[in-house]
N, C-alpha and C positions, 0 to 999 in steps of 0.2 A: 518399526514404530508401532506404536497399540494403538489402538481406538483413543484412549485417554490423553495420550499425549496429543494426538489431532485436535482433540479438542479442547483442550488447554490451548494452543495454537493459535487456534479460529477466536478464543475467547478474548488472548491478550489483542488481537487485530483488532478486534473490537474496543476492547478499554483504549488503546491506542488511538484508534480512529475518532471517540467520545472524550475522548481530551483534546486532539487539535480542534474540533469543535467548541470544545465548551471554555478554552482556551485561548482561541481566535477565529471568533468567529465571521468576523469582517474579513481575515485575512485569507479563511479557507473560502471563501463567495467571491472573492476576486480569482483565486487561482481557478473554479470552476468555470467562473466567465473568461479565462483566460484559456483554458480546455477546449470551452465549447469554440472558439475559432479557431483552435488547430482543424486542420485534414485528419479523414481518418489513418492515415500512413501514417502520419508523425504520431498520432496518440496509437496504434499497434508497436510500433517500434520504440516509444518511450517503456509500454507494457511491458515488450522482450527483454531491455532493459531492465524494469526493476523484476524481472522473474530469473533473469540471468544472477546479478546482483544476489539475489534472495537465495539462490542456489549457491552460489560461492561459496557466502555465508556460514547456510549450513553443512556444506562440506567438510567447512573450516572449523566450525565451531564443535563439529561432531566428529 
C-alpha cells in the first residue's frame, strides 16, 4: 500500500464521518451520550470489533 492510498483512506473517513454529522446531527449526540455510559471494556471491545470488521473487509475487498 503507498503513502497515497493511506491517505485517500484517512480522507474518505473523514468525508464519511462529515456526513453522518452534517446528516444527523441530533442522532450522532445521542449515540455519543449513549457511549459516554458505556464501561470502558464494552467500548474497547466494541473497537476490536469494528477493527476486526474493517480488516475482513479489506482482505475481502483486496
Amino acid at each position: 500500500m503507498s503513502a497515497t492510498t493511506l491517505w485517500a483512506a484517512l480522507c474518505l473517513v473523514l468525508v464519511l464521518e462529515g456526513l453522518v454529522l452534517f446528516a444527523a446531527p441530533g442522532g450522532w449526540k445521542r449515540l455519543v451520550e449513549q457511549a459516554r455510559q458505556l464501561d470502558e471494556r464494552s467500548l474497547r471491545m466494541i473497537g476490536l470489533g469494528m477493527i476486526v470488521v474493517g480488516l475482513i473487509a479489506l482482505q475481502w475487498a483486496g
